[in-house]
Each structure stands twice: as C-alpha cells, then as structure tokens.
C-alpha positions as CSV (number, residue, x, y, z in Angstrom):
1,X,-33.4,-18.2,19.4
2,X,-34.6,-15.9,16.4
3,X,-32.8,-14.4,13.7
4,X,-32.3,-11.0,15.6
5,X,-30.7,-12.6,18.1
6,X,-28.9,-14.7,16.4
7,X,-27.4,-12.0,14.1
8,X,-26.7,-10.2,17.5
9,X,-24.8,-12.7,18.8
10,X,-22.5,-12.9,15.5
11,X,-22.2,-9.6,15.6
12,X,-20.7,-9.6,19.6
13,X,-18.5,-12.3,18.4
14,X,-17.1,-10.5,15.7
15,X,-16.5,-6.8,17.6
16,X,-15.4,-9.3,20.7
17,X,-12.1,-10.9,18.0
18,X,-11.8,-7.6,16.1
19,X,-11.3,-5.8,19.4
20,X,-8.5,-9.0,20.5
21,X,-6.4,-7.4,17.7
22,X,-5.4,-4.3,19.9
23,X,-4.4,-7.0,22.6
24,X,-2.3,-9.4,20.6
25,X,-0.1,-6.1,19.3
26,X,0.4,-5.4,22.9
27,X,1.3,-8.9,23.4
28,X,4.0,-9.0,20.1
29,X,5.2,-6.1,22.0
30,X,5.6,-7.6,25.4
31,X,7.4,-10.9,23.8
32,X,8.9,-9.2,21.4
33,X,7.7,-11.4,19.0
34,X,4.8,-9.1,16.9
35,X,4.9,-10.6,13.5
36,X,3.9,-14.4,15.5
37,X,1.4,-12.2,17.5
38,X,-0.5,-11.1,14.5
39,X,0.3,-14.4,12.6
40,X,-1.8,-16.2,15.6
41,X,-4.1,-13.2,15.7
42,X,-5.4,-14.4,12.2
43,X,-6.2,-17.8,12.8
44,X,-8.7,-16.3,15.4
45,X,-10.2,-13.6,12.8
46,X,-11.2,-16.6,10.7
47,X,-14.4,-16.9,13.3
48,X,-15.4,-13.3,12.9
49,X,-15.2,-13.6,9.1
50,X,-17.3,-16.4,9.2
51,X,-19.9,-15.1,11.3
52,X,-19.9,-12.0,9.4
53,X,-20.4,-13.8,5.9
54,X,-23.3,-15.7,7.7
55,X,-24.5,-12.5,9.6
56,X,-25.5,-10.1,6.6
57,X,-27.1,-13.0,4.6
58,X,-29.6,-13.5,7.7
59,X,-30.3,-9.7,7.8
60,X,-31.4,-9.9,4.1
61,X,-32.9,-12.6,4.3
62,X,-35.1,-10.7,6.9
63,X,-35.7,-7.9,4.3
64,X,-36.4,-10.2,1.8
65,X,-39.0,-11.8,3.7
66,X,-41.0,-8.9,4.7
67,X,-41.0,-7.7,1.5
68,X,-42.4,-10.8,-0.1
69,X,-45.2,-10.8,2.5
70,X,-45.9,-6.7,2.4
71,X,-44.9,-6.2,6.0
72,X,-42.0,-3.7,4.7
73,X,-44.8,-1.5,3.6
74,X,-46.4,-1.3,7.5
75,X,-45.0,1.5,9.6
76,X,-45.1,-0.3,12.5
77,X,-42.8,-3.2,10.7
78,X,-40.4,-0.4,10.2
79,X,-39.9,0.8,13.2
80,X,-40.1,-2.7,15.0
81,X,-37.4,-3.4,12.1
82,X,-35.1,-0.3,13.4
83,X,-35.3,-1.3,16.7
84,X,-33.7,-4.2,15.7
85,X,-30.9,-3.0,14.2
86,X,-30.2,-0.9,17.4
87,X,-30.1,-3.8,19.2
88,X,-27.6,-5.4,17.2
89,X,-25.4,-2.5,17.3
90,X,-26.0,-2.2,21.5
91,X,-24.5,-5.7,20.8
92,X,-21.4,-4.4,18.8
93,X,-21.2,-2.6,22.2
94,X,-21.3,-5.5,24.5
95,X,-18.7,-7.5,22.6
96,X,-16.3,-4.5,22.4
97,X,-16.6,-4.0,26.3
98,X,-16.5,-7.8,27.0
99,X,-13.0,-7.8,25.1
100,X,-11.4,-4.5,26.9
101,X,-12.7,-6.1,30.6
102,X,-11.0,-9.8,29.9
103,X,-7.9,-7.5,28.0
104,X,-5.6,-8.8,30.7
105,X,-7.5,-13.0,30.7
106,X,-6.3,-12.5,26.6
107,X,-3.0,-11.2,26.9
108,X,-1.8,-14.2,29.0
109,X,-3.4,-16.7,26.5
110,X,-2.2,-14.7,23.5
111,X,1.8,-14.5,25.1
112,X,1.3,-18.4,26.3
113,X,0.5,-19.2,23.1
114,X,2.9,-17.2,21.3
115,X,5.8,-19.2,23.2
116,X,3.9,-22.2,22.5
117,X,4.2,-21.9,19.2
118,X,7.5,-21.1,18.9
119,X,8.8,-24.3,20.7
120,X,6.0,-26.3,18.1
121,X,6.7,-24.5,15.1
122,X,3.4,-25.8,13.2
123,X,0.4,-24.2,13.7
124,X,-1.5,-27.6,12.7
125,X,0.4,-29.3,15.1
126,X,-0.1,-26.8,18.0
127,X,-3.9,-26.7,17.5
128,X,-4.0,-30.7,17.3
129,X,-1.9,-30.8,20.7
130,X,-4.0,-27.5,22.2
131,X,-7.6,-30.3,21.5
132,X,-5.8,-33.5,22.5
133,X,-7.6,-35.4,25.3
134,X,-4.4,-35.9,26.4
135,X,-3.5,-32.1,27.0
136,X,-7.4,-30.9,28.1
137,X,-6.1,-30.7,31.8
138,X,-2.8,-29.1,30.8
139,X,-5.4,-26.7,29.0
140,X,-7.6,-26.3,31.6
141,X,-5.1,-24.8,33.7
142,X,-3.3,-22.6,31.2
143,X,-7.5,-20.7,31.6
144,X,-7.3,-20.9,35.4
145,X,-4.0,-19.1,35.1
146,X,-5.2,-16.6,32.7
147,X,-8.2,-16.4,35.1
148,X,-6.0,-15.5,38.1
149,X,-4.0,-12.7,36.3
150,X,-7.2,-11.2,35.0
151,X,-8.4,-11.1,38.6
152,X,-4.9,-10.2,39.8
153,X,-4.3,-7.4,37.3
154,X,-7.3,-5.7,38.2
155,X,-7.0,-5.8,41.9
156,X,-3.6,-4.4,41.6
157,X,-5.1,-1.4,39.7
158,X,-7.9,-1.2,42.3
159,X,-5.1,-1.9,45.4
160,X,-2.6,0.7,43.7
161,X,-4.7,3.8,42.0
162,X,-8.3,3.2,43.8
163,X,-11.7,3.6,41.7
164,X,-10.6,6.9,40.0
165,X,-7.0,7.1,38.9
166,X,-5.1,10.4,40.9
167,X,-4.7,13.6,37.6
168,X,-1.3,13.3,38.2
169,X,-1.0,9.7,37.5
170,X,-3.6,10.2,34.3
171,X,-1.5,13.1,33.2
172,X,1.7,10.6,32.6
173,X,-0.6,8.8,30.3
174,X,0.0,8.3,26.4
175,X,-2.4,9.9,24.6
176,X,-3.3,10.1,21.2
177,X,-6.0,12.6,21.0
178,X,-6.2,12.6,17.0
179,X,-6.4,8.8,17.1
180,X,-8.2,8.5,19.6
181,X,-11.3,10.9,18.0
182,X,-10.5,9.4,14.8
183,X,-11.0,5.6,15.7
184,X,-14.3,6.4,17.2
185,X,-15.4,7.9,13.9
186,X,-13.8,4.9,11.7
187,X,-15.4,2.3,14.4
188,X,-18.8,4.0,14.0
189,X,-19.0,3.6,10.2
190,X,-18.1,0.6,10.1
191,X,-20.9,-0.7,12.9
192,X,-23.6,1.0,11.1
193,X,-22.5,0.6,7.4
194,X,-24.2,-2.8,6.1
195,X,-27.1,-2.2,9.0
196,X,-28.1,1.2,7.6
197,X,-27.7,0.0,4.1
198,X,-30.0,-2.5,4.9
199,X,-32.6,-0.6,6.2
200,X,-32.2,1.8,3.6
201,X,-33.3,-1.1,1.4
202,X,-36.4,-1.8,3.9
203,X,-37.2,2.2,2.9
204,X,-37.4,2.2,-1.0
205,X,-38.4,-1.8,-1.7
206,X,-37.9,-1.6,-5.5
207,X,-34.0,-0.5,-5.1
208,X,-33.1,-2.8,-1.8
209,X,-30.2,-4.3,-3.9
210,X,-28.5,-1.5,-4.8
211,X,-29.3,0.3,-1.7
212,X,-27.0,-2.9,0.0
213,X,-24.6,-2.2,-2.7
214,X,-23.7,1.0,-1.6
215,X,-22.9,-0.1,2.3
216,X,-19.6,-0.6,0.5
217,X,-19.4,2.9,-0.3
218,X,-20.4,4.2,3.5
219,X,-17.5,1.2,4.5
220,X,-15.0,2.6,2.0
221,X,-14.7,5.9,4.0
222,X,-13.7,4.1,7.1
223,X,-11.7,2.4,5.4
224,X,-9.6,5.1,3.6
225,X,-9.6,6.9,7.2
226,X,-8.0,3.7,9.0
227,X,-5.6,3.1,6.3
228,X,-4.0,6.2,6.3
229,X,-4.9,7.8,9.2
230,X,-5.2,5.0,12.4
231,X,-3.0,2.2,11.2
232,X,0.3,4.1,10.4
233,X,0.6,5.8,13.5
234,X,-0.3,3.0,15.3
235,X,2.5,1.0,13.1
236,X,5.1,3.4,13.8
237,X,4.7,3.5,18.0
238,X,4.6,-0.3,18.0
239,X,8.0,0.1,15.9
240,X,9.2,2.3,18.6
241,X,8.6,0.1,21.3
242,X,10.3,-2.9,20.0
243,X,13.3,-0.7,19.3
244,X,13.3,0.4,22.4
245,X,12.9,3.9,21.3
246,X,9.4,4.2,23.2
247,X,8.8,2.7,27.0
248,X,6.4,-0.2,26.7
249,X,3.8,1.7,29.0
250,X,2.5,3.9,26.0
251,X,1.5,0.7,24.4
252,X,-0.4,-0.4,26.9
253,X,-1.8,3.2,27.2
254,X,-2.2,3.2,23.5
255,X,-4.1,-0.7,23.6
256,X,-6.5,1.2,26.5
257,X,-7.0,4.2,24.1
258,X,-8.3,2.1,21.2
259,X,-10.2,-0.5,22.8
260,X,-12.2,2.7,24.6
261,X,-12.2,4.5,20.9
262,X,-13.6,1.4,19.9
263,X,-16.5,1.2,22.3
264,X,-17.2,4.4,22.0
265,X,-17.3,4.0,18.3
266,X,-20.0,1.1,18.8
267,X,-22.1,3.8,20.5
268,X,-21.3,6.5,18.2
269,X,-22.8,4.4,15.6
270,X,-26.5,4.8,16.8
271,X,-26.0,8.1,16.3
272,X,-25.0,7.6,12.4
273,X,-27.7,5.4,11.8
274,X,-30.4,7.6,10.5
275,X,-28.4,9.8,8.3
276,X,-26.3,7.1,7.1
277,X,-29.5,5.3,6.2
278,X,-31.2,8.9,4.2
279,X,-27.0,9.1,2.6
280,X,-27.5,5.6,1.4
281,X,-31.7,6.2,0.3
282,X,-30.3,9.3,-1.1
283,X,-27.7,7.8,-3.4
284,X,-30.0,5.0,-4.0
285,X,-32.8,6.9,-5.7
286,X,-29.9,9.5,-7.6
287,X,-28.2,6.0,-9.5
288,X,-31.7,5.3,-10.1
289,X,-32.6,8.7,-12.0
C-alpha cells in the first residue's frame, strides 16, 4: 500500500466515525440517554483524531518530498498530484456513504452499548469485559444481531414504501431545508480545507508552509458556520424530542438529512477544490508582499 492510499484509507475512517456522530444522537434520543450517547461517541472519535494527526503529516511529507527532488516543478507531477487529492476526497465519499448504509448495524451497537454501560458504570471496565476471551462469543453475537436488524430494517423499508418512497409519505417528512443546504457547504470545506492548502503549497514551493498555515483559515469558516448555524438547531430539536415536545420520527428524519448533507458535502468538495486552492495561493503570496 502507498501513501495515497494509505492517507485515503484514514481519511474514510475518519468521515466513516465523524458521520457515527449523527447516529449516536439518534440513539441518546431513542434510550433517552443522550449525554451517555455522546460520552461513548467520544471514545470512538479518538480513532479519527488519530488517523487525522497521522493523515496530514503523510500528505506533507509527500510535498516535501517532491520538492526536495524537483518533481513539484513538473506539470505532469502536478496534475498526477491533484488527482490524488480527488481521490482521497472520492474517499471522504465512500466512508460517509458506508456510515449512512450500516446507520441502522450502528444504532443497535451504539443503544446495546449504551445500556451496557449503564449496568457497568466504568468505561475501562466495559471495554476490558467487551475484549475478554471470555465474552468474544457473547460479542460475536451482539454483531450478528446488529447484522440482522440492519438487514431487517431495510427490508421493512423495501417491504413497506418500495424502491421510491410514495410523495405523500416524503411530504410527512422533517425537513430542514436551511440545514440541510448549509451542512453540505460546512461539510465541503472542511473535506477540501487541509488538501487544498496543501496543494496550494505544491503551487508556490518557497511559501508551502504558510500556504498549510492558512488551511486553518479556509477551516475556520466552516467552523463559525457549524457553530452557529448547524449545531444549535440541531441542539434544540434533539431537546424537543427528549421532552417529548417533538415525535421521535423528525430525528430520525433529521439523522437521514445530515448523513445525505454530509455526503453530498464530500462531493461538493471537488468542486471547491480549485478555487479553494487559488483563495489559499492568493492569500499566500499577499502575507508574503
């Protein structure tokens, strides 16, 4: 495996957890237990932030390299280097859609483990039982059950609304058109932020290091539009539903919403490549005036 792939790889794993965070809020929801949802939800983030701390070091380290051996100076490097960094987006992609197609597989593991938890109370203790030899046939079948509501989840939605759900079944829908357009635009930042920083670096050799400085700028937005735009709204209808104030259907509709947002952000973000890359070359070269 080469570094490309590698960092590909990383980069499905990290889209795949950070897209498990939609499901374990529907889960809190469903047990109403949310605060232990996202509390559990954390221990499994710790993966993605690892593989993102080792992801972006390997990507520079690929910049670094061809600009040491005057490769970064060859056209043909550059665009063999962009179509790399499509790639790993199209991966972005593929871990996004794996998470929204096993939703229902991490839902049952997530509320399992919730209850599991609760009759434990330690978190060391629960993960020490989960790896036990002991328990790995008590674990094995907790995944063949998850298995068998995955399957039966979706054949129920085949059995029940066919291929194409019926207008007037989709009209009874939740759904959150300002979110929805929003989160695609906050997801889509954020895939292309470091990668078009990077290659923004590839583009003007002398500044690459403050060119990958500035991804942090191109993040930022994202970040202010998902702090007070996304996360507030989504706060306050999770509220709702615990309090009974909303049925528990619009968070499942609202869970569907963002996990599509979010894909669809994944692919937005090959659009924003190229002009996020001449924002960043742009700002690069004014700080350097």
């Amino acid at each position: 495996m080469d570094r490309f792939h590698l960092v590909a790889l990383l980069t499905a794993l990290i889209h795949l957890i950070g897209t498990l965070v939609y499901v374990a809020r529907f889960s809190g929801v469903k047990t109403k237990r949310l605060a232990t949802a996202f509390s559990l939800y954390q221990v499994i983030s710790l993966v993605a932030m690892t593989a993102n701390m080792v992801q972006a070091p390997l990507l520079s380290l690929t910049v670094e390299e061809a600009i040491s051996t005057g490769q970064i100076y060859q056209q043909a490097y550059l665009f063999d280097l962009e179509h790399h960094m499509r790639l790993i987006m199209l991966a972005a992609t593929g871990g996004t859609a794996l998470a929204g197609l096993f939703g229902p597989f991490f839902l049952f593991l997530f509320s399992r483990t919730i209850f599991l938890f609760e009759k434990i109370g330690s978190l060391p203790a629960m993960i020490l039982s989960l790896l036990s030899p002991s328990n790995f046939f008590r674990v094995m079948r907790q995944l063949c059950l998850a298995l068998a509501y995955l399957i039966k989840s979706y054949s129920r939605r085949l059995a029940g609304f066919g291929l194409i759900l019926p207008v007037t079944r989709f009209r009874q829908w939740f759904f959150p058109v300002k979110l929805f357009v929003i989160n695609i635009l906050v997801v889509g930042i954020w895939t292309t932020g470091v990668l078009s920083s990077l290659y923004a670096g590839a583009l003007i050799p002398a500044y690459r290091a403050t060119a990958t400085e500035l991804s942090g700028i191109v993040n930022l937005i994202a970040v202010f539009l998902d702090t007070f735009l996304v996360d507030p709204v989504t706060a306050v209808i999770t509220d709702n539903a615990l309090q009974g104030a909303r049925p528990e259907s619009e968070i499942l509709h609202l869970t569907f919403w963002l996990i599509l947002s979010r894909l669809l952000g994944t692919l937005f973000a090959q659009l924003l490549f190229l002009p996020a890359v001449q924002l960043v070359k742009y700002g690069t070269l004014l700080l350097a005036q």
